[in-house]
N, C-alpha and C positions, 0 to 999 in steps of 0.2 A: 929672797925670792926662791920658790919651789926649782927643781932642778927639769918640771915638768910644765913648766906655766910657759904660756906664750906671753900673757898680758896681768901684771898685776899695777894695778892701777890704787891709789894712794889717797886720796881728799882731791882730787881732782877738781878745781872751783877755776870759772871763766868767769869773768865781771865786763860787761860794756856799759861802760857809763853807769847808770843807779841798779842794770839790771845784772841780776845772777843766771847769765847762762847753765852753769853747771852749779853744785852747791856742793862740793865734797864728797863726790862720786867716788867709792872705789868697790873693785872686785878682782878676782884672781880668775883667769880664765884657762883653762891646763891644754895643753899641746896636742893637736889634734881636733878642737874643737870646733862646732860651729854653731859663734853668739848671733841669735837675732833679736837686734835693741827694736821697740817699740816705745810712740810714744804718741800723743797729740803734735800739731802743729808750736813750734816752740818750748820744745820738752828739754830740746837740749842733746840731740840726736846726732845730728850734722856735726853739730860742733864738736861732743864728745870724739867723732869717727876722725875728725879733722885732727884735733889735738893727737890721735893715740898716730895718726900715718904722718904728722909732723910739719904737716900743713900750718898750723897754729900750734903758739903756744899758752899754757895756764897762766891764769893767771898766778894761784897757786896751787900746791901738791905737785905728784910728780909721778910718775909711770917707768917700769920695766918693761918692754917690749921686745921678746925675744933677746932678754938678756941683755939687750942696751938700752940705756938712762937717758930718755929722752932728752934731757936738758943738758945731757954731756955729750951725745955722740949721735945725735939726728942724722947727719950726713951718714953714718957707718952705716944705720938701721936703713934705709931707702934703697941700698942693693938689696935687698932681704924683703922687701913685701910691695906690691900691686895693690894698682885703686880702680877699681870699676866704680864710674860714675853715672848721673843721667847725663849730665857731661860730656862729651864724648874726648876729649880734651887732648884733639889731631890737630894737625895742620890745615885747614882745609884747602891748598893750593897744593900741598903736595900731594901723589898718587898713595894707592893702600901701602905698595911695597917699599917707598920710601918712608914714610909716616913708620912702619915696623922696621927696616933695616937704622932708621937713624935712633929707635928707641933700645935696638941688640947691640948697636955700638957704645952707645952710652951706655948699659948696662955690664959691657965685655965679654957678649954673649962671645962662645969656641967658633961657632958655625953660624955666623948669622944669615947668609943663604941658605941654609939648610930649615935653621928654625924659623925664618918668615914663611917658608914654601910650604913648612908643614903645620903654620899657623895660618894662614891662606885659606888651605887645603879643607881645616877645620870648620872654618867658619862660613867657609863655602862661596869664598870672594876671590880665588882664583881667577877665573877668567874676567875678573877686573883689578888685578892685581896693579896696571899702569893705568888705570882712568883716577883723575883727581878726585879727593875727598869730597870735593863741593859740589859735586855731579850724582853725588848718593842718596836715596832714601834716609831717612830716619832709621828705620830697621838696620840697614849694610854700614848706617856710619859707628852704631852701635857696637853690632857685631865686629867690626876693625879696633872697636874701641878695647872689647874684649880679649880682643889678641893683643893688641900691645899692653894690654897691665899683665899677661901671661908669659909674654915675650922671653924673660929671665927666670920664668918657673920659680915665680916666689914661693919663702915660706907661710908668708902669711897674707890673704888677700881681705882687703876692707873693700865693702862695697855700699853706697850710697845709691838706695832706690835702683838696681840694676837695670829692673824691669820696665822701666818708667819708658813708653814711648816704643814698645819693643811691638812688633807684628807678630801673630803666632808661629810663622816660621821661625823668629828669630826666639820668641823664646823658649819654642823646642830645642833649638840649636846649643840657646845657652843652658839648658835644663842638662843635657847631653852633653855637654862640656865642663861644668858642675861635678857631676858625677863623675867622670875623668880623672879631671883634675885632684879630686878629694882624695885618690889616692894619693901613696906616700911622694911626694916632691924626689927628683932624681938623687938629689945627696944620699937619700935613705932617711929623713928625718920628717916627720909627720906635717902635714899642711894642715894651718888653721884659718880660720874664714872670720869674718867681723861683718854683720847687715844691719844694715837701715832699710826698714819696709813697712808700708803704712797697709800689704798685704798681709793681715793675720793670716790665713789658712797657707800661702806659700814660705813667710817667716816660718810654722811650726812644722813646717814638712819637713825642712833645710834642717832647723836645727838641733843642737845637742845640749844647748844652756840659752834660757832664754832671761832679757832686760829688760824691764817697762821701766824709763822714763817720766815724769811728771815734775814740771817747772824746777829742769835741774836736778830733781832728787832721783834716787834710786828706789823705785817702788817696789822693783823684784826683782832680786837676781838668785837664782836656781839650776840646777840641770832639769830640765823637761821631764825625766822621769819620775823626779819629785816632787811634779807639781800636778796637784788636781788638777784637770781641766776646768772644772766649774769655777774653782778659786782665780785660774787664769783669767779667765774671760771677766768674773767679776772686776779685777785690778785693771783691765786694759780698758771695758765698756768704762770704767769710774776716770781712769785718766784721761780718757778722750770725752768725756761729759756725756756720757750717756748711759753711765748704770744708776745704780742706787747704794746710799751710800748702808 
């Protein structure tokens, strides 16, 4: 494994039952990056994002991720990176400020008073910091949602459809905290990002290496600046059944 890669991923193959979710997926993704995987419905998108944050595991092949081996030290790697989901994946009986103080203790946040107050602060749910989860908009539970996968300032964030269900405030908010965050992570050591988004134009904005999916396979994987746009749009219009072949 490069000594610059976040993610080098190996024949990555998921099988349920007769079908091949993944088919021996692999690519090197270098430190600092931000991959946005594309794909049709059932490309194998979810799943791949699932397997790499440790959610699931392969059926076979196997992944480096930030320099731990997936199938040896899962538990190690899960301090080290955040999932924003469409998900929102709180408590919904607990308040915002519980739902983040009980996700900083788990993670051994220094200050966790400090870093809920000034993740709060961010997302602009301060003054509902003590009203329960289940009393939110769709927007505000999102937005909470984004703070606690931030909570312990990963190195590396996956994110599954972020956008999905977001109001335009919240996804100026998250746009804005995107951009934040993409700086360097407080260790000193570069943050890298991992997207699932069925938005081409906001995937290509975001990213720095881009993935088309197709029934499992890897159709493309590139850095962006090596890719023609027209070549792009042809592999993504073809994997989602709408180019020509």
């Amino acid at each position: 494994m490069s000594e610059q890669a976040t993610i080098v991923a190996t024949d990555l193959t998921k099988v349920f039952g007769a079908r091949r979710a993944l088919d021996r997926v692999g690519f090197e993704l270098p430190a600092g990056a931000f991959l946005s995987i594309f794909g049709p419905n059932g490309a194998g998108k979810t799943t791949l994002l699932r397997i790499l944050s440790t959610l699931a595991r392969p059926t076979s092949g196997n992944a480096q991720v930030l320099g731990f081996d997936l199938k040896e030290k899962p538990g190690d790697l899960r301090a080290h990176i955040g999932l924003i989901s469409h998900k929102p994946l709180l408590y919904l009986d607990l308040s915002a400020e519980e739902n983040l103080l009980l996700a900083a203790r788990l993670y051994g946040v220094a200050d966790p008073y400090e870093r809920v107050g000034e993740l709060l602060a961010t997302v602009e749910l301060t003054a509902r910091r003590h009203d329960v989860v289940r009393t939110f908009s769709r927007g505000m539970t999102q937005r909470l949602a984004i703070a606690r996968a931030l909570v312990h300032d990963p190195q590396l964030v996956f994110l599954d459809e972020p956008y999905s269900g977001l109001d335009p405030r919240a996804v100026q908010i998250f746009d804005e905290l995107l951009h934040k965050v993409r700086q360097k992570s407080q260790d000193g050591k570069p943050r890298s990002f991992c997207m699932v988004s069925h938005d081409m134009d906001k995937g290509l904005a975001l990213a720095t290496h881009l993935l088309i999916l197709e029934r499992g396979k890897v159709v493309l994987f590139a850095r962006k600046e090596d890719v023609n746009p027209g070549e792009f749009a042809r592999l993504y219009l073809n994997s989602v059944g709408m180019g020509v072949a």
